[in-house]
Steps between C-alpha positions, in 0.01 A plus 500: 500500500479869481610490092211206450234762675658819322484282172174391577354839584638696174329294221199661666376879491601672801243589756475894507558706821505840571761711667854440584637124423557259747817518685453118517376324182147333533643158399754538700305578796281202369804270504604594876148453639456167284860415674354635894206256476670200373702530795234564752611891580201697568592763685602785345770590761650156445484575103710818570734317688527235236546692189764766718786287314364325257307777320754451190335159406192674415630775300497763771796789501412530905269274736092632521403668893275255655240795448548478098481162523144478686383783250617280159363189687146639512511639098581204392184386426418720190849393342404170583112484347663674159817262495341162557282502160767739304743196547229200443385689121927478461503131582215471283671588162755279540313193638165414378463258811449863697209649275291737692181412365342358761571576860376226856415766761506406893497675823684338765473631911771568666540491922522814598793574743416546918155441640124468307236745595190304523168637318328594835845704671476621099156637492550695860828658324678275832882432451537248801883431403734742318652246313207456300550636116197728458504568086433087524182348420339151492444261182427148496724274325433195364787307671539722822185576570412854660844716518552833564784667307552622145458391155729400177303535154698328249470417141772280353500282136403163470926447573452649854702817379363842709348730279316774716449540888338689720443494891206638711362389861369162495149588465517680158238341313733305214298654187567858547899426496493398139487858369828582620639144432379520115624844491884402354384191349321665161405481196735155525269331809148389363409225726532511843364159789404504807264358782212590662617844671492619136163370375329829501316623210506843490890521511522237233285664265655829568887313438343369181324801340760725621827365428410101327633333780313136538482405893423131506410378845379201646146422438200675242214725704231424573275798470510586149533853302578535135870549583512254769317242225777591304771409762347158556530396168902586494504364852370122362728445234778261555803675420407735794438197785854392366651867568352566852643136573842676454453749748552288828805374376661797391412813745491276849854356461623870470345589813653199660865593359477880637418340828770255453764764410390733770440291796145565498262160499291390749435716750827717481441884534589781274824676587346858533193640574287762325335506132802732359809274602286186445425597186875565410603204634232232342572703109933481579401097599339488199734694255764243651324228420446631049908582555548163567327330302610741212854400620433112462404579186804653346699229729307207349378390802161392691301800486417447861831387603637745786824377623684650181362827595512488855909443468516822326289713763610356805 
């Protein structure tokens, strides 16, 4: 597993960083935390105590302090953001199924873990219970309803293959995250879909004129300006009703496989607390799910399919 990664990771350029090199690999460290979550280890005492003899499967020459281990956890989301569309554009030039020309972006909410602070304990600054998770926020979801915990913004190909992420607090409005979710994906990315949290002019004009990306959402405006006339007239055409009928079907199944994989549907709770390790942990769920899938490839299997990889990790 650690040669498919390694392999993986060197057909790409290699993310910069300043200062000394890691005493632990990134991949590496990205292998071992893929490896902690699969198995439900969340603590990062018990992850000390688990790698403490086992530290040679993931290339280590001595086992990481539980205090190294907290302080890799929470960088990992930088690696992360740079890896996940690095190793998509690879995939991309060797299977035309994986183009990254157009992009289905989603936001899904997460539970947050512990308590919910209400909007009126909120507004008084009142933390009645101190398991509440204060960097939290509400959003309503479609399915759920109101929920109070943090969001995933994904955007994946029309094959359900992650090509960006990014997480925030639930509330987030959904068209300010596609800045830093495009930001990987050019020049190759030119059309990106999504619903109604990212029908808003101003950003789709600026995504246009600045750097030709084409948002196509779900319905024309209503009050017209020349560019928004414009827009309409793109928006009406049949070949794009036929493309934002792809979205549904390929960003909401890989929400419901993360949650599958992870143990998270329903009404389950997030394993930790805070924006910083809940952001590390939703990007490692969702770097584990483009290794997978990147390993079904090259195995010939179901590009869902889990239970080779699972075998391998657990």
């Amino acid at each position: 597993m650690l040669r498919f990664i390694a392999q993986s990771e060197a057909k790409v350029e290699t993310m910069p960083k300043r200062g000394r090199p890691y005493v632990y690999p990134q991949l590496n460290m990205l292998l071992f935390f893929v490896v902690m979550q699969l198995k439900g280890i969340h603590r990062f005492k018990a992850m000390a105590k688990h790698i403490k003899y086992r530290y040679e499967w993931f290339g280590f020459e001595q086992a990481p302090s539980r205090k190294t281990i907290r302080r890799r956890f929470l960088d990992m989301p930088g690696y992360i953001r740079w890896l996940l569309p690095n190793i998509a554009r690879q995939i991309s030039q060797t299977d035309q199924r994986f183009q990254l020309r157009i992009g289905y972006v989603d936001k899904s909410v997460f539970r947050a873990l512990g308590g919910i602070w209400h909007r009126k304990h909120r507004l008084l600054g009142i933390v009645p219970h101190p398991s509440i998770d204060t960097d939290a926020s509400w959003a309503k979801s479609a399915y759920h309803g109101w929920r109070y915990g943090y969001g995933l913004h994904l955007i994946v190909n029309e094959l359900r293959f992650p090509l960006a992420a990014t997480v925030t607090t639930a509330s987030a409005p959904d068209k300010h995250q596609l800045w830093p979710l495009l930001n990987g994906l050019l020049p190759e990315l030119h059309l990106i879909v999504g619903d109604a949290g990212y029908r808003a002019a101003r950003t789709i004009q600026q995504l246009w004129t600045r750097l030709e990306v084409f948002v196509l959402t779900c319905k024309p405006f209503e009050v017209l300006s020349k560019f928004k006339s414009w827009y309409n007239v793109w928006l009406q055409k049949s070949e794009a009703s036929l493309i934002y009928r792809r979205r549904k079907p390929s960003v909401e199944p890989t929400f419901a496989l993360i949650k599958e994989l992870f143990g998270l549907k329903g009404e389950s709770q997030l394993p930790y607390g805070g924006l910083p390790k809940v952001r590390a942990y939703l990007l490692i769920c969702v770097a584990t799910l483009q290794l997978m899938m990147t390993f079904n490839l090259i195995l010939d299997n179901k590009i869902g399919e889990s239970e080779h990889f699972l075998a391998l990790t657990l």
